[in-house]
N, C-alpha and C positions, 0 to 999 in steps of 0.2 A: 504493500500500500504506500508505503515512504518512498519507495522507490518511483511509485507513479505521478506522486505528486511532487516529487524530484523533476523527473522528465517533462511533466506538466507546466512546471515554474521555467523551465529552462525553452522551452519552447515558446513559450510566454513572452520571455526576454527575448528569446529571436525575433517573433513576428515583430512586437515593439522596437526592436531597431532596424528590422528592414522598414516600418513603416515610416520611420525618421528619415532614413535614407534621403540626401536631395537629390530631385527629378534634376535641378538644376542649380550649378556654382557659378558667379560671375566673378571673377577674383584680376587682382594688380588694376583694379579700380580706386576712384577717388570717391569715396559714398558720401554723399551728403546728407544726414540721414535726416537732420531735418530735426532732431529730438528736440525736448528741454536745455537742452547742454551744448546743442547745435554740434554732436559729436561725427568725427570722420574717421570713416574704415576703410578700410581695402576690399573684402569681399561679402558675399552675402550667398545666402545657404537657402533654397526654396524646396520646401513639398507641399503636397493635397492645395497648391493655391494659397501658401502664408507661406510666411519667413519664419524659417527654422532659427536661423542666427545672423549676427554680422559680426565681422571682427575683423582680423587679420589674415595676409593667406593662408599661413601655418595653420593657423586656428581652424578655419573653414575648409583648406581643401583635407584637410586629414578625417572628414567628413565623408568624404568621397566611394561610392557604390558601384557598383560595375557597372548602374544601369543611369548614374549621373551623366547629363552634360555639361561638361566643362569649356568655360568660354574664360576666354581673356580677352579684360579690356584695354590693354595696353595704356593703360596711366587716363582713360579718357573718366570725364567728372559724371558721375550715379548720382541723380536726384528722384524722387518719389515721383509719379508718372500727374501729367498735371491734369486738374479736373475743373473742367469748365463749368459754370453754375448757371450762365445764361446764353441759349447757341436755341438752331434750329436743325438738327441735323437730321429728323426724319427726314422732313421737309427739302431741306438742303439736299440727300441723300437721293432722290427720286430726278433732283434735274443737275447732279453735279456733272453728267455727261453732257447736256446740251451746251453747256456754259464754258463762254473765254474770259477766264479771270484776269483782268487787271490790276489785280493784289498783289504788290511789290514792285512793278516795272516803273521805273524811273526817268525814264522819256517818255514822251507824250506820242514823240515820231515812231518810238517801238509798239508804243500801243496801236496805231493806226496803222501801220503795218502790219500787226495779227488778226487786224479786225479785216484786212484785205484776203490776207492769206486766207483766212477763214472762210471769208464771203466765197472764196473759189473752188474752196473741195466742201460747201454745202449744198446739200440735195435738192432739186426743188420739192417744196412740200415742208419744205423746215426754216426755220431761223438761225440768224446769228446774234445772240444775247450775252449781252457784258452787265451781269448781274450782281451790282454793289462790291463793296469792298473797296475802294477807289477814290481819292479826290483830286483835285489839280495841284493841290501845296505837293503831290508827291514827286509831282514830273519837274523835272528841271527847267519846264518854258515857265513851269507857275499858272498853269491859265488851262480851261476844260479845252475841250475838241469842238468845234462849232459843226450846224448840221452839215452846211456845204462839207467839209471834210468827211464826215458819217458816210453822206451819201455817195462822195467820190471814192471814196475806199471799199462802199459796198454795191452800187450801179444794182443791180434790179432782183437781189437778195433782199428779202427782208427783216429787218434788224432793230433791234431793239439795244438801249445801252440806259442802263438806271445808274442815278447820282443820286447814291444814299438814298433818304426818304425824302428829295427836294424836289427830284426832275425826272425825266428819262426824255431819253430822245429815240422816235422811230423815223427813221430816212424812206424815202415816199414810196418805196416797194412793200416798206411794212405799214404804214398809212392807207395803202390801195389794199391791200392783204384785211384790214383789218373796216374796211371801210367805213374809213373816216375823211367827211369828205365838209364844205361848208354849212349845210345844214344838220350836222351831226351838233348836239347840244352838249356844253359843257354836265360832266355830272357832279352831284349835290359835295361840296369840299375840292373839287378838282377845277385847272383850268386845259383850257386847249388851246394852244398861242396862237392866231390866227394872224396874218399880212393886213396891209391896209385893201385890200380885195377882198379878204373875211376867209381865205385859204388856210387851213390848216397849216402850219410850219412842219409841226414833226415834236415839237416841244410839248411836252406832259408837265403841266404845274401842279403838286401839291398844294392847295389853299384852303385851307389850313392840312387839310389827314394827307395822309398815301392812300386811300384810297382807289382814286385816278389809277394808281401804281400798280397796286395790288391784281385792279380787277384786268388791269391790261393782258397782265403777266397771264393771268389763269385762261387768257381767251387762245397761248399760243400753241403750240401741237405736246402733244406729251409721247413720251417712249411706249414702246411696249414693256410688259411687263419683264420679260424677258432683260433687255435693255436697264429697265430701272432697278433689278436686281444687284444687276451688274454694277451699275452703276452708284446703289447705296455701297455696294464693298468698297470699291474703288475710291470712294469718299470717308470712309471710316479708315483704310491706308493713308488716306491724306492726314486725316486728323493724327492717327498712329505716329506719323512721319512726321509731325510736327510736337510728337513728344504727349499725346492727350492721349488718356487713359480711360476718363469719365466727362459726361457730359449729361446736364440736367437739360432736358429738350422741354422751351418754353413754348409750343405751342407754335403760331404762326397764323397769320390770315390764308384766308382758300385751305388749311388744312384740316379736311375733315374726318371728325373720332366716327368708327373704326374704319373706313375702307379706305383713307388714307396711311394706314400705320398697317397696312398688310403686308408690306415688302419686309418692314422689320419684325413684324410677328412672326414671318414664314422664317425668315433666316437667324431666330432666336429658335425657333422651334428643333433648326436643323446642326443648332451648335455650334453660327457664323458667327455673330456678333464678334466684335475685335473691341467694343466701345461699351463702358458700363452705362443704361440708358435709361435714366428712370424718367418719365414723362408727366408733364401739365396737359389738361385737356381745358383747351381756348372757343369761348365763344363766337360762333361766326355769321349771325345773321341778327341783327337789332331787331327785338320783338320777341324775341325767342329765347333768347339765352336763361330764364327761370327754368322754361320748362325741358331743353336741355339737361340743363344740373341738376333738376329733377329727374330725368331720366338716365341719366349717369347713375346717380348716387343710387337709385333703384335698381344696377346694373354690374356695377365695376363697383368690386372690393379693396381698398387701399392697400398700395403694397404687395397684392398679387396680382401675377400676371405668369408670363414665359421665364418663369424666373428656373434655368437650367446649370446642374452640374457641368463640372468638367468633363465627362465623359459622356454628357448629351443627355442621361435621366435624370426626369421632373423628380428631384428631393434635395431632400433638406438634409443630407448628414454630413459626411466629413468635409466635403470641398463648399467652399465660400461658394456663391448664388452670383452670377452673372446677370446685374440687375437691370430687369426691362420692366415697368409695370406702372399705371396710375401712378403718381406721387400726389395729384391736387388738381385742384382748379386754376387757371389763369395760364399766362398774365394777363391776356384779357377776358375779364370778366362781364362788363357789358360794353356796348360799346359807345355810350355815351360818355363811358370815362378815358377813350383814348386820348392823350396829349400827347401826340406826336411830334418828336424835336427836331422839327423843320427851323433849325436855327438862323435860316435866310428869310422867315419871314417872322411875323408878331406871334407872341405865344398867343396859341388857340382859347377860346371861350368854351368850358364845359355846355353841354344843354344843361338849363337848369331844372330836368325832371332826371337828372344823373343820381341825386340823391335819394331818390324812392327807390330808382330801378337796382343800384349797387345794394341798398340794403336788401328788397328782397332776396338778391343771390346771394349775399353773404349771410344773413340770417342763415338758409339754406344750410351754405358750407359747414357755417362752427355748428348748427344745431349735431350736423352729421358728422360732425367731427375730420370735414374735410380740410387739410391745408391747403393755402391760399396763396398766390403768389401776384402782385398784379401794378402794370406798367404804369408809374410816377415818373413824370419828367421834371416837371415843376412845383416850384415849390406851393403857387398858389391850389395846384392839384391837390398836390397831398395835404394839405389843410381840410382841404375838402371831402377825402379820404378818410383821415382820420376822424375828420367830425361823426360821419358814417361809423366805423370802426368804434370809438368810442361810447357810441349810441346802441350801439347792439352788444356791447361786452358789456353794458347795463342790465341789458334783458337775460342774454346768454352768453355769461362768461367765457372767454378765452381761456383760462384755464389750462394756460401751459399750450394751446394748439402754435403748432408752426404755421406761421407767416412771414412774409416777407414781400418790401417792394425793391420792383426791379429799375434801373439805372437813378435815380434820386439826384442829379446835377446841383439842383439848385437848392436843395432842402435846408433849413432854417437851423440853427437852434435847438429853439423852443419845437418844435415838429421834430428834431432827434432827440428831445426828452420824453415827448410825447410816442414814438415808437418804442422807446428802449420801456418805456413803464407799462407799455401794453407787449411786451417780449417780445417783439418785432426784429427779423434782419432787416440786412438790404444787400444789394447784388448788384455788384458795380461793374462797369464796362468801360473801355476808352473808345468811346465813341468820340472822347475831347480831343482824341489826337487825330481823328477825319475831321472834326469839326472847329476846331480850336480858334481859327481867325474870322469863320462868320461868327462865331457867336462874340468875340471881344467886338466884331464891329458893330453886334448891334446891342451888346448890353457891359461895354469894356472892359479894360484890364483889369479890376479892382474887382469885380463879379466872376471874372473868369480864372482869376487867382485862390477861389477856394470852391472850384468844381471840380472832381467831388470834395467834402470836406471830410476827407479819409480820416484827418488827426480828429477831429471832434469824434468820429466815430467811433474810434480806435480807445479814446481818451474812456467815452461814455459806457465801457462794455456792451457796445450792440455787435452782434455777431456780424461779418462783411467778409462775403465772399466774391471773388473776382470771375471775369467772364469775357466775352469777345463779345455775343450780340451779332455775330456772321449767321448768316450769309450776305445777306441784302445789307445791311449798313457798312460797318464796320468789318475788317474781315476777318475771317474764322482765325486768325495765326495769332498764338496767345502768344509768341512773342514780341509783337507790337504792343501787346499789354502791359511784357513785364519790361518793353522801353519807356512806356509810356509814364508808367509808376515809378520806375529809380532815376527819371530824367526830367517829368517835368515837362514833357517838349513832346509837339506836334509833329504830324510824320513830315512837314515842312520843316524840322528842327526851330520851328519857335518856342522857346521857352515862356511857359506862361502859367503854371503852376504854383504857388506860395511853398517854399522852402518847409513849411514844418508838413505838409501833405504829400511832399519825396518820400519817396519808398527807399531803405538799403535793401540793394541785392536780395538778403534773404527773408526779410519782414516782403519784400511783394512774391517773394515764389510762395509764402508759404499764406500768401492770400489764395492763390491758384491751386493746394497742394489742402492743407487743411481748412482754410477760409471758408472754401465751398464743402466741404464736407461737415463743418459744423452745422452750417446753414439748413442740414439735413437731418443734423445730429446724427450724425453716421463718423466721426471722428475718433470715435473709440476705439476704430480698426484700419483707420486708412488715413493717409497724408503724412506717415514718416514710413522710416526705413527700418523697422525694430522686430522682436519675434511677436510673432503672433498675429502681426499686422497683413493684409491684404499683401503680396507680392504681385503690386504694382510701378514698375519703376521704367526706368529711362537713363538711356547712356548717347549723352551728349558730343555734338559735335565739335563745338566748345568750351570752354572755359565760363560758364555763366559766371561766374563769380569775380573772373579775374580779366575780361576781355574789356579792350575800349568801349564804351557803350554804345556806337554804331554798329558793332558786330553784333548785337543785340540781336538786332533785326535778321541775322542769317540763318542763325543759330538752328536747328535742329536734329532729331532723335536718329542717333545711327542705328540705335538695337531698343524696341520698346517690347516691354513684358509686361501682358494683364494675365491677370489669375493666375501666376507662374508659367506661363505659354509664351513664347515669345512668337508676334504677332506680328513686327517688323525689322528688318533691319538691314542694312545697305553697306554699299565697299565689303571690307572684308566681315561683315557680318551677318551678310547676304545669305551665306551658307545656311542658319541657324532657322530663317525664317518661312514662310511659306513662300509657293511661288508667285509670283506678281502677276496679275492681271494684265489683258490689255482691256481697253475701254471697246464697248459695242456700243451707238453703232462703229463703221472702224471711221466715220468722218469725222466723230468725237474730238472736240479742241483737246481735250485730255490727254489724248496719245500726241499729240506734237509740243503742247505745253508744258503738262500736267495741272497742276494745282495754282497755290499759291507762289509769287513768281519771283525770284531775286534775282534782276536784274534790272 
């Protein structure tokens, strides 16, 4: 009997150290781990999807299993994998194929040359769309693209090119395509720039919403599903490759719950995801949005979803959850409350029937105990928000529910005591570094020196987590984020920031890194580099810590690993990773550009 329970114990002990065994060792790295202590190691030790250890080589490869992969990172710097708190990347995901990004190129004459090249190998029956991300401070002429140019680079393509949430411009193949013609009427928020003859130009005005914007976009051809599959992977390797790990997908206009989120649900089902994806569901039609959230919350359980093992079955035991599911309502919630930061024109005027229609959807929420997330641009907004908010934690207590408002530019004070007292975040974006010199020219330097007002925030204990806000505005590359926070400065290099709301180096990664994961309260496991923690992490191209800060801007993920898989990785790390995609259809800007563009 001693004998069995001998054999018993020792068997015991085996299975327990093969089960420790790491899947994988990244070692002769620089780890930033990100801790309390801000400590640095050399290697790090993963199984089941967590970190086993970090230490030294000695330490960690002596770890080593017959069935480990062992990588060296030849001295390059390891940081926690970064996780975005406000993006759109179903959304983004479905048309990242049709689209030529102008996110990074630094001539105006380079841009106008892809939008040429472009115009030439697309099909008829399709467009050529330069979808956000983009301003003029970026190009070196300093100045956007006029239409004559648009149209002489595109001749009888048609084409579409959107600036931010301000403009777009369609050149007259897309104009005839979409017919629009002098008796076509401006719509309710929009304008349509017309000649002194009453001809449409090609120019789309936001006055005041994007709307104009919005609905344009949804009139032009969409992929097959085939195609859009394709093409959400192909865009979750872009985010991979830019170092993003997670990403809290806020919704988006024209994106409708559920048969728009099919392409992500099929390819969580099938054990693709490369992106941790927990999701806001956005109202999309004024009039409707009660009974909407009503039928959500009668519908969809928070926090569950396709939520899959590493090994592809639905449970919940040893491997961390590959998060896809419900997180809440918003950011928009009705759509009387949108303020859209068209910073080229006057801030917008709520309707004043905003305050009936928000309470009854947020009553809704907290009574169901849904979290809320929802778009404050201004400060007089959120005044008006929290009065709402304030009014209803009378009747039905918040009680600890998460909320939070997303980008808060201009927010007060007195309205960040009044969030922090009702346990409010906020979710910040640099949208100031596309937008930084229209808004000094229309509300100056002295206003635009504490947007956002990170140090009050920071100062107040209100939880703030960092975000991009890509596709359409701003662009998806969080390290325009993390130049934008340790510098101050527009992607035109204007400095115009207030010195105490500079980010160090590692106070902004570790907005991008635990910031947004507090925001979830999910911080208990992810945004450092420690045991037991999510093995989510990133080996960089460069030096974040120690590079000029225009290299900022370059910067991305040679080798990215979620849930201990490694999901991307390039040059000599290429080996380690899956194999790359090409983009379908094959006329895809994708395959000649790719992504986001550094040059």
């Amino acid at each position: 009997m001693k004998q069995r329970i001998t054999l018993f114990a020792l068997l015991f002990f085996a299975v327990s150290v093969m089960a420790q065994s790491p899947e994988l060792i990244v070692y002769n790295a620089k780890i930033h781990t990100l801790d309390n202590n801000n400590t640095i190691s050399q290697a790090i030790a993963v199984a089941n999807g967590k970190i086993i250890k970090t230490g030294n080589d000695k330490q960690i490869l002596k770890l080593k299993g017959k069935s480990t992969t062992v990588i060296n990172a030849y001295g390059k710097t390891m940081v926690p994998g970064l996780f975005d708190s406000h993006m759109h990347i179903i959304r983004g995901g479905r048309f990242f194929n049709t689209e030529l990004r102008w996110d990074g190129v630094r001539s105006l004459q380079t841009a106008l040359t892809m939008l040429k090249e472009q115009a030439q190998r697309t099909p008829k029956g399709q467009w050529v769309r330069v979808v956000g991300g983009w301003n003029a401070w970026q190009f070196e002429e300093r100045r956007l693209p006029t239409l004559q140019e648009i149209n002489e680079a595109t001749d009888d393509v048609p084409t579409f090119v959107l600036h931010l949430y301000g403009h777009a411009y369609l050149n007259k193949a897309g104009l005839k395509a979409l017919n629009i013609n002098p008796d076509t009427p401006n719509p309710s928020g929009g304008l349509i720039e017309r000649d002194i003859h009453g001809n449409p130009t090609g120019l789309l005005v936001a006055e005041p919403n994007a709307f104009i914007l919005y609905s344009t976009l949804s009139k032009l051809p969409e992929l097959t599903e085939e195609e859009k599959t394709n093409s959400t992977k192909l865009f979750m390797t872009e985010m991979n490759r830019l170092g993003v790990t997670a990403i809290m997908d806020a919704g988006g206009g024209f994106q409708n719950y559920p048969d728009d989120y099919a392409i992500t649900t099929k390819l969580c089902e099938s054990n693709e995801l490369t992106i941790r994806m927990p999701y806001y569901l956005f109202a999309q039609k004024a009039g409707s949005e009660l009974s909407d959230y009503t039928r959500w919350i009668s519908s969809v359980e928070i926090g569950q979803g396709c939520d899959v093992s590493d090994d592809g079955v639905k449970r919940f035991g040893k491997m961390p959850k590959m998060e896809y599911h419900v997180q809440g309502g918003g950011e928009n919630l009705v759509m009387s409350a949108g303020d859209f930061e068209n910073f080229d024109k006057p801030r917008p005027d709520l309707n004043p029937a905003m305050e009936q229609q928000l309470k009854a959807v947020l009553s809704l929420l907290i009574k169901n105990r849904w979290p809320f997330r929802l778009h404050a641009t201004y400060n007089e907004s959120i005044t008006r928000f929290l009065n709402v908010i304030e009014e209803i934690d009378k009747e039905t207590p918040l009680d600890g529910l998460l909320w939070f408002f997303d980008h808060a530019e201009t927010i007060s004070d007195e309205n960040l005591q009044r969030v922090k007292a009702l346990g409010g975040g906020i979710a910040i974006q640099h949208r100031m570094a596309y937008q930084g010199e229209n808004f000094i020219k229309r509300y100056g330097k002295a206003a635009a020196a504490k947007t956002v007002p990170l140090k009050k925030m920071k100062d107040m204990g209100i939880k703030v987590g960092m975000g991009t806000d890509g596709t359409r505005v701003a662009s998806f590359n969080p390290w325009v984020g993390l130049y934008w926070l340790t510098t101050g400065k527009t992607l035109g290099g204007l400095k115009y920031m207030a010195e105490e709301n500079i980010q160090d180096r590692t106070a902004a990664i570790k907005l991008f890194t635990q910031g947004s994961a507090a925001l979830l309260r999910l911080d208990a496991d992810r945004g450092m580099l420690k045991e037991n923690y999510l093995a989510d992490f990133i080996l960089l191209s460069d030096d974040y810590f120690t590079v000029p800060e225009d290299r900022i801007l370059n910067i991305q993920s040679v080798l990215t690993v979620v849930n201990g898989k490694v999901v991307y990785g390039n040059n000599e790390f290429e080996q380690y990773a899956p194999e790359k995609l090409k983009a379908i259809p094959q006329w895809s800007p994708v395959n000649y550009y790719g992504g986001y563009q550094n040059q």
